[in-house]
N, C-alpha and C positions, 0 to 999 in steps of 0.2 A: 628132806635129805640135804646132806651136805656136800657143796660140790668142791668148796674151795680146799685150798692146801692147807689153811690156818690152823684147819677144824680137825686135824689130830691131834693138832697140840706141836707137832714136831714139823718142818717141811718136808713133804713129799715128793720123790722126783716124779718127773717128768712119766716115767714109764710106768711108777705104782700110781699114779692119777690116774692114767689109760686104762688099767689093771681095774682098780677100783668104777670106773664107770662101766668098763666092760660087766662088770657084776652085777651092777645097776638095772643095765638093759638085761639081765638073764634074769633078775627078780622081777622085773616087771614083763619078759616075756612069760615066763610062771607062771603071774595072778592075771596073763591075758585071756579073756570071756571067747574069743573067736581068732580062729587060726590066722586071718589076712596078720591082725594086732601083733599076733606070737612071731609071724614068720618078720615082720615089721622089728620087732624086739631085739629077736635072733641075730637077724643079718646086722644089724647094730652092734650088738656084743660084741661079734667078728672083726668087725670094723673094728673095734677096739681095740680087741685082740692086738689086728699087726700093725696099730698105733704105739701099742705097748711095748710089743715083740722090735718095733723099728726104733724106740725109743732104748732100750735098752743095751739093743748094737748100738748103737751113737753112745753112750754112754759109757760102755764099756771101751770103743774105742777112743774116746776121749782119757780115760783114766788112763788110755796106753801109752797115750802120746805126751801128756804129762812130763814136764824135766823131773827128773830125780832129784830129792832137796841133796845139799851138798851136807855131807856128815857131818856132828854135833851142832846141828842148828835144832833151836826149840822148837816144838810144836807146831808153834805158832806159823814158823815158818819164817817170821817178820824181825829177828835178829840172831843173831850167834849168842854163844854164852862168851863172857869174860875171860881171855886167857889168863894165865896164873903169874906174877910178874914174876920178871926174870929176875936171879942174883949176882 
């Protein structure tokens, strides 16, 4: 199993890592043989859960607090476009 962010191919935040490990622990509480293991699994995935659940408030409130880029700047962010010269 993959645990790092590399291994989609894309980077993962913070809260779809949590997300995905939480998964993790409910497939292996699944293929667990005896209940202690499952209950072991379970409470794991939870944990996860409101790792994921608390990452994603942070997350979103971060995106809230964000300054607004200033109108016609690129993409990028990192310059403005070329005004038009004057006549």
């Amino acid at each position: 199993m993959c645990w790092k962010r590399r291994c989609r191919g894309a980077a993962m935040s913070k809260a779809e890592e949590a997300f995905s490990r939480a998964a993790m622990c409910a497939d292996q509480a699944q293929a667990a043989q005896d209940e202690e293991r499952r209950t072991f699994f379970n409470r794991l995935r939870d944990s996860w859960v409101r790792v994921a659940n608390n990452y994603q408030i942070a997350e979103s409130l971060a995106a809230d607090a964000a300054p607004p880029r200033p109108a016609g700047m690129i993409m990028s962010g990192l310059e403005a476009p070329e005004a038009p010269p004057e006549r």
